[in-house]
C-alpha positions in Angstrom: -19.7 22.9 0.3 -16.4 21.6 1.6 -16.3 18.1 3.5 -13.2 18.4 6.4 -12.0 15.6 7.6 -12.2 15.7 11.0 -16.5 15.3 9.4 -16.1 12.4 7.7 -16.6 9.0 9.8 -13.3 7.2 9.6 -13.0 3.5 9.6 -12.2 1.6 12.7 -9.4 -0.5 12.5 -11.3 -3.7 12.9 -13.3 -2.0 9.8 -10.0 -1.5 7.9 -8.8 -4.8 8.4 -12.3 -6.6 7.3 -12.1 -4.4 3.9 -8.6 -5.8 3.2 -9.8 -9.1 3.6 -13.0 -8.8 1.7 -10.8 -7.2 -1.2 -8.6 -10.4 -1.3 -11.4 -12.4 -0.9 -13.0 -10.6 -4.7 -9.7 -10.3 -6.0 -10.0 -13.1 -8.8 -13.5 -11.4 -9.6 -11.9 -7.7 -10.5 -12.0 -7.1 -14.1 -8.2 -7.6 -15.2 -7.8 -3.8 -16.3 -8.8 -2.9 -12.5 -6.4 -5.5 -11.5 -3.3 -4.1 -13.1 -4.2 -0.4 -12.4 -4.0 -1.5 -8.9 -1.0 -2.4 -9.2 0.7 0.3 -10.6 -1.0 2.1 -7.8 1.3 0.3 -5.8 4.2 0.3 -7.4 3.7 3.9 -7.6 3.4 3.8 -3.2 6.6 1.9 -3.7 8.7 4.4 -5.2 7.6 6.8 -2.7 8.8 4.4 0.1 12.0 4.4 -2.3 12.6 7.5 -1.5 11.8 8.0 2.2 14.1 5.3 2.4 17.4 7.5 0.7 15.9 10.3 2.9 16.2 8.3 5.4 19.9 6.7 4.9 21.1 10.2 4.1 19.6 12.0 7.5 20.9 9.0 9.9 17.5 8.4 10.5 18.0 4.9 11.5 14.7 3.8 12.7 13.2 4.9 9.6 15.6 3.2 7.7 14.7 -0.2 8.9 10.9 -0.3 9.4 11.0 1.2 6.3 13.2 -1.2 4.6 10.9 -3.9 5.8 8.2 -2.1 4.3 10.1 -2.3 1.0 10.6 -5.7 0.9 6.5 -7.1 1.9 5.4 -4.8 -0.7 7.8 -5.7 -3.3 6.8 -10.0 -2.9 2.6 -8.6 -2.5 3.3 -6.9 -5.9 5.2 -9.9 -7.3 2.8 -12.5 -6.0 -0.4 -9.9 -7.7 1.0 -9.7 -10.6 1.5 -13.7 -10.8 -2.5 -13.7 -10.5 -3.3 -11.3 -13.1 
């Protein structure tokens, strides 16, 4: 049978926010193949948010462009700073 979404129990944001922090909490414990498949999970997010952003430059979609930009630039240091603990 075929879950929808709109069945399954979402986290709250308070929820969402206390994984995150339990993750970074366990971090040194992940094995160190689990660690680097993470992050080439994210670097993988990142090209996406590579290419929303030429989307974005292209279109004049301005707003999009700089939150996005932002984006780019707190991901790139998390996955520089991971990496430096794997």
């Amino acid at each position: 049978m075929k879950t929808e979404i709109n069945e399954t129990e979402k986290l709250t944001p308070e929820e969402k926010a206390l994984l995150k922090e339990e993750i970074k909490k366990a971090w040194s414990e992940f094995p160190t193949e689990m660690k680097r498949f993470l992050i080439d999970v994210k670097k993988e997010k990142l090209k996406a948010l590579y290419m929303i952003e030429g989307w974005a430059k292209q279109n004049g979609h301005q707003t999009i462009l700089d939150l996005i930009s932002r984006r780019i630039a707190h991901k790139e240091a998390k996955i520089k700073q991971l990496e430096a603990e794997v």
